[in-house]
Backbone bond lengths (Angstrom), bond angles and torsions (degrees), N, CA, C in turn:
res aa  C-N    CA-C-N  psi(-1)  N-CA   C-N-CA  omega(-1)  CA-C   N-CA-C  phi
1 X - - - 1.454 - - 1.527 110.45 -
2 X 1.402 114.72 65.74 1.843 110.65 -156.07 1.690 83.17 -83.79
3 X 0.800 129.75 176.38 1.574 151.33 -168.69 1.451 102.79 26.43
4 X 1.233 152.17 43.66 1.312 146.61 -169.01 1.431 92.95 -145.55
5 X 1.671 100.52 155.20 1.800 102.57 169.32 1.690 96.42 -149.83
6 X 1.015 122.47 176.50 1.473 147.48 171.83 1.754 113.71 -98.03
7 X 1.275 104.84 135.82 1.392 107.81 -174.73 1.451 103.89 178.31
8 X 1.465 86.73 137.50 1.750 94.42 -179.49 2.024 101.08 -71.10
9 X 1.664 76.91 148.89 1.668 104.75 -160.80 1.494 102.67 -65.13
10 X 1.204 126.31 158.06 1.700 117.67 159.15 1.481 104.45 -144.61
11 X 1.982 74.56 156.00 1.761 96.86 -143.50 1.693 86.90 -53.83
12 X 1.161 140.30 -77.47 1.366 163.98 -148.98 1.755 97.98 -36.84
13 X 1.048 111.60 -52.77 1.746 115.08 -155.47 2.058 94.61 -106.01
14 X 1.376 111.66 -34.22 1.336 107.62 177.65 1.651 124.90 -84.43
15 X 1.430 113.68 -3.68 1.501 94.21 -172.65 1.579 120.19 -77.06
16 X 0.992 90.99 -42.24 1.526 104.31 167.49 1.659 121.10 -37.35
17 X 1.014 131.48 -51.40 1.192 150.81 167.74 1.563 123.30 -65.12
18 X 1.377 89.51 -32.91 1.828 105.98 -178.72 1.608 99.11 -68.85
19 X 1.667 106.40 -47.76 1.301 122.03 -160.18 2.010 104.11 -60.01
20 X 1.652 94.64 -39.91 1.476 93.49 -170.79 1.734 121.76 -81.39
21 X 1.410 104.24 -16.63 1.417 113.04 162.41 1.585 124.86 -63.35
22 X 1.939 96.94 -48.39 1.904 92.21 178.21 1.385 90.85 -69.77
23 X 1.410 151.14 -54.99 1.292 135.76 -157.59 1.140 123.79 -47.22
24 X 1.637 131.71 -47.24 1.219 146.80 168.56 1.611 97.13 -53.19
25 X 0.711 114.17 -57.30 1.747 119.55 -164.78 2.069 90.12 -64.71
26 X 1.256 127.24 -65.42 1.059 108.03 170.87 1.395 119.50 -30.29
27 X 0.841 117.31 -81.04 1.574 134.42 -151.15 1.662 101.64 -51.38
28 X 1.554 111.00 -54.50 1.269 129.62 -168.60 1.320 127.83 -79.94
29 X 1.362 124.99 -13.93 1.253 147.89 -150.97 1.425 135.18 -149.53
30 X 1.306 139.03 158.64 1.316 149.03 160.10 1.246 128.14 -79.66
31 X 1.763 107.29 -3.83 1.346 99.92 -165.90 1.860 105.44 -102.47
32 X 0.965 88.61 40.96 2.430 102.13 -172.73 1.541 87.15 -172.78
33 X 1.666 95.27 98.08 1.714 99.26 169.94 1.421 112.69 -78.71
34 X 1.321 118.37 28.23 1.198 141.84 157.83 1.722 114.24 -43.06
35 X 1.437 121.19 142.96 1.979 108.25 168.92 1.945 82.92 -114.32
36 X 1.434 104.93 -40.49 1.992 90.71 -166.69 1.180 106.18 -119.99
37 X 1.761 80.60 153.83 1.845 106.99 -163.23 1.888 108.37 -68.14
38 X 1.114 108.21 124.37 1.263 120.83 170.30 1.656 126.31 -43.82
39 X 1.440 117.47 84.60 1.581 101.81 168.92 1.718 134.73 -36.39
40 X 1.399 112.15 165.47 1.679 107.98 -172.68 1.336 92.06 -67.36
41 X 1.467 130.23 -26.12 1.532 115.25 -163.84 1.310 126.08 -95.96
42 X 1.696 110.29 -1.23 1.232 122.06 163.06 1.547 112.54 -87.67
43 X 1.516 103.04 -36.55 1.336 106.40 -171.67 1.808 93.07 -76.75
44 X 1.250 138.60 -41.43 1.777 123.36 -170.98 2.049 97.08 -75.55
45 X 1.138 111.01 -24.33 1.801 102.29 179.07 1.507 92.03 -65.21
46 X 1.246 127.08 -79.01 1.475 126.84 -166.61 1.671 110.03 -33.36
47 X 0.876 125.88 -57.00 2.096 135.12 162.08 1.212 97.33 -31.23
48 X 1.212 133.87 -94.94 1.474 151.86 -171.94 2.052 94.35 -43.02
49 X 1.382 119.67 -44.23 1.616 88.37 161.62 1.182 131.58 -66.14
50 X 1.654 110.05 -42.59 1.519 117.60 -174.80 1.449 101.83 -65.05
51 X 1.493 145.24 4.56 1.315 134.58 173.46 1.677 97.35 -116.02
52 X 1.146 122.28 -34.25 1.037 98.71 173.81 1.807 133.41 -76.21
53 X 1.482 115.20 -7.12 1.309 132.23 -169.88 1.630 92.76 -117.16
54 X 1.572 107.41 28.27 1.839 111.80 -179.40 1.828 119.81 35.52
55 X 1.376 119.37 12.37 1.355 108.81 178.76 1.407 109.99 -70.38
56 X 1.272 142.09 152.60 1.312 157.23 163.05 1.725 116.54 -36.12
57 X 1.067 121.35 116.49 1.547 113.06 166.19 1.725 92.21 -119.14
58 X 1.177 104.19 131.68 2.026 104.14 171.44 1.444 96.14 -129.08
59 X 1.109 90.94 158.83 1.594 122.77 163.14 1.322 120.97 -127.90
60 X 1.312 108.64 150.25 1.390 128.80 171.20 1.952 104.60 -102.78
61 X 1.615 103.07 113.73 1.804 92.65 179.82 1.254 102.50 -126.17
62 X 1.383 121.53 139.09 1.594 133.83 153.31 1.485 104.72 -44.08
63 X 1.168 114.58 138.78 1.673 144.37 161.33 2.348 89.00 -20.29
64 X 1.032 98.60 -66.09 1.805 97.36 -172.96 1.702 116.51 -73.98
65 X 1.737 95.68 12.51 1.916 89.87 177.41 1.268 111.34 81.34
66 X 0.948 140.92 31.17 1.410 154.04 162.10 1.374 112.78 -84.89
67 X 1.294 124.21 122.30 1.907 125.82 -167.65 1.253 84.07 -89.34
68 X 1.353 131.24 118.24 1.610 132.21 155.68 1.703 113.37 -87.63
69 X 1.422 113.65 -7.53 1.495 114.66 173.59 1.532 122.62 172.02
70 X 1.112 149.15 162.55 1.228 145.14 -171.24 1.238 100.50 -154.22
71 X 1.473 98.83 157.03 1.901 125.02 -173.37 1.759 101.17 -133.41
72 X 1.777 108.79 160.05 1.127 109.57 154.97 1.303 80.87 -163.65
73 X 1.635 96.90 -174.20 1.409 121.34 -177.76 1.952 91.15 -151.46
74 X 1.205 101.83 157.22 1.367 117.84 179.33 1.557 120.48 -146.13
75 X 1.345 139.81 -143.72 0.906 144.47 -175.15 1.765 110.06 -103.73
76 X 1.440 120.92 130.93 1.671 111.47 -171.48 1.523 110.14 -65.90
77 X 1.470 98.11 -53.73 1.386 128.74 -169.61 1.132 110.49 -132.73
78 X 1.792 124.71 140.61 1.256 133.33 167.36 1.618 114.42 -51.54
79 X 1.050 102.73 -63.36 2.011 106.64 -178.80 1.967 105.22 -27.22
80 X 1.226 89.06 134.97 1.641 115.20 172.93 1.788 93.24 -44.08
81 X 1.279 116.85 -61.56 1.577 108.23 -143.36 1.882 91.13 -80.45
82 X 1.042 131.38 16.32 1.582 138.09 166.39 1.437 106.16 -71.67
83 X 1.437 118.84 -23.49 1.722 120.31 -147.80 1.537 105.42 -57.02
84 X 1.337 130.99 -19.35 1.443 105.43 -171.94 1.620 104.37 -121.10
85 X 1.555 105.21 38.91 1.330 120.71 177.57 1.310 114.23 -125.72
86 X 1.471 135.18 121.10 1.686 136.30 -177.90 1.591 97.51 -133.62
87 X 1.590 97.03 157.46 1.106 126.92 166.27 1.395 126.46 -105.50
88 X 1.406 121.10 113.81 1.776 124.75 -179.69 1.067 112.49 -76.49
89 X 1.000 104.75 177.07 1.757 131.88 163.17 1.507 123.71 -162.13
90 X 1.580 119.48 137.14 1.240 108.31 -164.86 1.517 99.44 -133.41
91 X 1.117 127.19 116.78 1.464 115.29 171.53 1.626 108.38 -139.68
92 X 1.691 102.59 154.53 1.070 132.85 -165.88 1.356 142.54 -105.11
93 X 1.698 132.71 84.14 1.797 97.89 -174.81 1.636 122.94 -23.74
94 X 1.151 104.00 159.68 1.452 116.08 175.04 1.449 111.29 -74.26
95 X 1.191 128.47 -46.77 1.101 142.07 164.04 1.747 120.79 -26.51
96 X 1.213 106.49 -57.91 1.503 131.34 170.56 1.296 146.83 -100.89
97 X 1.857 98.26 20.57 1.453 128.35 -177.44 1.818 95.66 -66.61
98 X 1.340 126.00 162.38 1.563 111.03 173.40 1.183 131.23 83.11
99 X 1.850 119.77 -12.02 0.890 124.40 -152.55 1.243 116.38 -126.34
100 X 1.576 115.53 15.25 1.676 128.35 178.58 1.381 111.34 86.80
101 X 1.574 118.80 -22.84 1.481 128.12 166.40 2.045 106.63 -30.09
102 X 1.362 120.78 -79.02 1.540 119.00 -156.36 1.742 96.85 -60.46
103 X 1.339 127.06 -37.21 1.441 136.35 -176.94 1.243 96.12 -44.53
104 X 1.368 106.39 -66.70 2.016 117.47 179.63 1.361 104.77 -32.92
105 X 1.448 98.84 -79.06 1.513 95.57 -148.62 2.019 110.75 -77.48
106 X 1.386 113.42 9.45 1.491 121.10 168.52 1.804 106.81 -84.12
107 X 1.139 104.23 -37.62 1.535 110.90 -170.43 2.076 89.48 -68.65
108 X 1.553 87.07 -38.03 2.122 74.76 -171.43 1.493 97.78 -63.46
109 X 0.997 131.63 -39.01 1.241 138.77 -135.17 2.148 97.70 -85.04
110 X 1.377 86.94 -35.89 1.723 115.05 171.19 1.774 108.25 -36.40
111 X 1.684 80.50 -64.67 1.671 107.09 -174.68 0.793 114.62 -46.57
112 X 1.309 109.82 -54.97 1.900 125.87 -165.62 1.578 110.11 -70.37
113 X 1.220 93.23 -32.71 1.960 87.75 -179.88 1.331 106.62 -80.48
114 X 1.499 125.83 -20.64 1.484 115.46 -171.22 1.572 94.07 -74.57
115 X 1.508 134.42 -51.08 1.227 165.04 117.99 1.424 100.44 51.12
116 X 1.602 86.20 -54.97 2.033 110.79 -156.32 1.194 104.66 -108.83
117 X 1.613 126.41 -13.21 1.493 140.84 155.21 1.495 100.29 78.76
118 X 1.891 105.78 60.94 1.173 121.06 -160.19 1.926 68.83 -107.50
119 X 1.833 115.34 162.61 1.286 129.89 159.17 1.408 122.84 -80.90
120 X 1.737 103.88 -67.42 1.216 107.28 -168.31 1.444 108.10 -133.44
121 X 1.631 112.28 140.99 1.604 115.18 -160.67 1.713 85.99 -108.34
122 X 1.106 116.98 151.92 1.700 143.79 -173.49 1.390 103.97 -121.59
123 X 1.733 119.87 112.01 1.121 77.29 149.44 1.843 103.59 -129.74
124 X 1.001 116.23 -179.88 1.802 118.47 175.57 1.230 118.82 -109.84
125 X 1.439 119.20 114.08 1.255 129.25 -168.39 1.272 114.21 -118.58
126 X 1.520 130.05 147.67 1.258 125.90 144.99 1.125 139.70 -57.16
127 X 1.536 107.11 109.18 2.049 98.68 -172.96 1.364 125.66 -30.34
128 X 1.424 107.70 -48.45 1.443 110.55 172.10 1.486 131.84 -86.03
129 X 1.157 94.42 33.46 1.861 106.36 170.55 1.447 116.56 -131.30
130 X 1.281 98.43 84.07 1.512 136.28 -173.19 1.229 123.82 -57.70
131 X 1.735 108.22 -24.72 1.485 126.35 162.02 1.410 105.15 -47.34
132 X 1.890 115.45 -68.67 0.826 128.73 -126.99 1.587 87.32 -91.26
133 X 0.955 107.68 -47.88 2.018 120.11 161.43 1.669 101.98 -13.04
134 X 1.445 102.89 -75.13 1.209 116.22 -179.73 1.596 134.97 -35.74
135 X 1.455 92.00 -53.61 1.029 116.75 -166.41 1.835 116.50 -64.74
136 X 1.578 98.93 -52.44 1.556 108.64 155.57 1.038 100.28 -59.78
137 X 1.293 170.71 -131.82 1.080 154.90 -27.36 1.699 97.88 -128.12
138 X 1.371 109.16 -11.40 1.683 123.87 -167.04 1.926 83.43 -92.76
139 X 1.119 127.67 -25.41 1.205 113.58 -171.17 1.335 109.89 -131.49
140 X 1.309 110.55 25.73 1.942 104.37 141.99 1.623 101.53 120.64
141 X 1.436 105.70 11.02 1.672 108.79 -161.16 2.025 97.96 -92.71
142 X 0.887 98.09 151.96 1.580 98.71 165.37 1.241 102.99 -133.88
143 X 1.765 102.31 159.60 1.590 117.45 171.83 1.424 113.93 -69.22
144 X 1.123 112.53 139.99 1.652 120.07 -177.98 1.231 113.12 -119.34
145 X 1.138 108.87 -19.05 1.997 111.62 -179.61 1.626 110.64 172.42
146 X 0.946 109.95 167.60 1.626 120.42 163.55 1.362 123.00 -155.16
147 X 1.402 118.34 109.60 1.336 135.00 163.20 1.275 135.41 -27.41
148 X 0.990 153.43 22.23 1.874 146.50 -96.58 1.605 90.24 -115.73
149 X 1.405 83.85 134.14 1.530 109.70 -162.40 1.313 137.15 58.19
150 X 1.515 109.23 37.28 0.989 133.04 -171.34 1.919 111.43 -77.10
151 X 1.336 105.45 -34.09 1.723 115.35 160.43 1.094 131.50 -126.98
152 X 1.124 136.34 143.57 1.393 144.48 158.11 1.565 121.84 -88.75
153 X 1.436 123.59 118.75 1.802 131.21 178.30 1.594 94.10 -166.39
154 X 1.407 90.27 144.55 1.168 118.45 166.70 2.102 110.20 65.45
155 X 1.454 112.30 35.29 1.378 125.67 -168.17 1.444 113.69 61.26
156 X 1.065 127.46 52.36 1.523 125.10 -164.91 1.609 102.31 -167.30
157 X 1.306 106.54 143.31 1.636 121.68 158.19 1.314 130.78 -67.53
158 X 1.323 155.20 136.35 1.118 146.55 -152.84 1.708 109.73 -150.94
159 X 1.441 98.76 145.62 1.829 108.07 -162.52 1.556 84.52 -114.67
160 X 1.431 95.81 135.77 1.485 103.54 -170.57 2.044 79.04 -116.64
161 X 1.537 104.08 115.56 1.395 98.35 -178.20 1.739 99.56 -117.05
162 X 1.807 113.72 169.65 1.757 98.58 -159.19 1.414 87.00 -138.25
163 X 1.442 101.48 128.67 1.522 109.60 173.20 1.446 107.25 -91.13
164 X 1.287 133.90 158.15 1.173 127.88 158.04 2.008 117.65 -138.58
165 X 1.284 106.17 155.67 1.121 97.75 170.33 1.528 118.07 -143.29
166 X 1.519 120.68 123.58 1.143 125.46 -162.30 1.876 120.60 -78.34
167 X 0.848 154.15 83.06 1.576 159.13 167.99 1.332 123.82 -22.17
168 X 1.130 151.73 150.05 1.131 141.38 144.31 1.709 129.60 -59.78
169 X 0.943 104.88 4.01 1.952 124.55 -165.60 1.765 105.11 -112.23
170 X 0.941 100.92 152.44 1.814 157.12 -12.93 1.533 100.76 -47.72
171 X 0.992 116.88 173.47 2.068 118.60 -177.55 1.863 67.67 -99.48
172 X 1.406 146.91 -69.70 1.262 130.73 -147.53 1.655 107.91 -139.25
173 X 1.731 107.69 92.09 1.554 126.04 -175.28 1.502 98.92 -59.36
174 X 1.073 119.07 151.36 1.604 127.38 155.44 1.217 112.49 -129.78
175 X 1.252 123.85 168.65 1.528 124.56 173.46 1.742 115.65 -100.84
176 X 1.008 106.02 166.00 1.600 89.49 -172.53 1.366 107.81 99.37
């Protein structure tokens, strides 16, 4: 990642950019069982939650401020006894798919949950996105299940399969 760094996203200078990454990924892809493209004002409300409910938004930026990709993690499940369990997401310009970018900003994303004395990270993948297959599995994630036929896009059925990765954290869980 030579001229690139990690840094939490901001709402002001990132939505725009945020907006054109999930869009491409809609339109183009399996990995947003999404069919429509996200407006700036859905895409800057969603920011303004993930900062206001303190979850992580990162970026990956070129040396000139350029967002080449962003990560978060959120909540898996509503229920109380979920609390030291989240769900990620990692997406990528097209431009800069291949390029050690999603590795980066999953390993930050790693940190931050041990950080937050989260257990186990989720994430939901498309069976047939072999990148992304990879990619968890390059950093400690295992398969936990797969849903099959859990969506339909693009005339086709789709296996919603679930990586997970277990933490050493909280040092002492409670319930409640």
């Amino acid at each position: 990642m030579r001229g690139m760094h990690i840094a939490d996203c901001e709402i002001q200078a990132d939505v725009g950019a945020i907006q054109a990454i999930l869009n491409e990924v809609i339109a183009n892809s399996t990995a947003l069982y999404d069919y429509q493209p996200r407006t700036l004002e859905m895409v800057n409300a969603w920011v303004q939650q993930k900062r206001k409910q303190q979850w992580p938004l990162r970026g990956v930026y070129q040396s000139d401020g350029e967002l080449l990709g962003f990560a978060t993690f959120g909540p898996f499940r509503p229920q109380p006894a979920y609390k030291y369990t989240v769900e990620h997401s990692v997406y990528i310009h097209l431009a800069h798919r291949g390029k050690g970018v999603a590795s980066a900003l999953l390993q930050d994303l790693i940190t931050l949950a041990q950080a937050s004395e989260r257990h186990v990270m989720i994430g939901c993948i498309d069976a047939t996105n072999t990148a992304s297959v990879r990619l968890h599995e390059n950093l400690g994630f295992t398969h936990c299940g797969t849903i099959e036929q859990a969506g339909f896009k693009f005339g086709r059925w789709l296996d919603a399969a679930f990586y997970q990765k277990r933490l050493d954290t909280p040092q002492s869980p409670v319930d409640g």
